[in-house]
C-alpha positions in Angstrom: 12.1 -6.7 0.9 11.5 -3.8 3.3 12.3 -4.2 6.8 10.7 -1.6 8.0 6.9 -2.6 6.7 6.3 1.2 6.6 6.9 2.4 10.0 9.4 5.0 9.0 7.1 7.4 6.8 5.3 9.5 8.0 1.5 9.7 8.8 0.6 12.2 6.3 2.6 10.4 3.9 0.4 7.3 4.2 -2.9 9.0 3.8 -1.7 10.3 0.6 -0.5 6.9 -0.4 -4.0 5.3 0.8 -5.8 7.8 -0.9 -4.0 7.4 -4.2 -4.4 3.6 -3.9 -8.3 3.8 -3.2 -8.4 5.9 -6.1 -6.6 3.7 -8.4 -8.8 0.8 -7.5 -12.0 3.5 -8.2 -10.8 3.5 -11.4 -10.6 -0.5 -12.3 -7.2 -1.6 -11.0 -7.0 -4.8 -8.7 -5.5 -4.5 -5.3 -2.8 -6.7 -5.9 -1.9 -4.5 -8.8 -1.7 -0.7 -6.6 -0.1 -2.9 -3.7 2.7 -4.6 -6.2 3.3 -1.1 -7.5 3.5 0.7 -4.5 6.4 -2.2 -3.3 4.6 -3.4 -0.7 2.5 -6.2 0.2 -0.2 -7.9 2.1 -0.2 -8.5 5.6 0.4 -12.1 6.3 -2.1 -13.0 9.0 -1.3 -16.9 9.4 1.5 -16.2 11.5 
């Protein structure tokens, strides 16, 4: 599992991921699917 949960790319890096993402889920593919591919992960929010 990554350690870093993203920090270390870059801003412009992540829109382009976000973009690709919200794109793929346009186009009929769950969430959990694009965030599974992508290798990462939901944030946990009952902590």
């Amino acid at each position: 599992m990554r350690e870093d949960g993203g920090r270390q790319i870059s801003h412009a890096t992540l829109e382009e991921i976000r973009i690709r993402a919200v794109k793929r889920v346009e186009a009929g593919a769950s969430p959990e699917d694009v965030i599974r591919t992508l290798g990462f992960s939901r944030a946990r929010t009952d902590e």
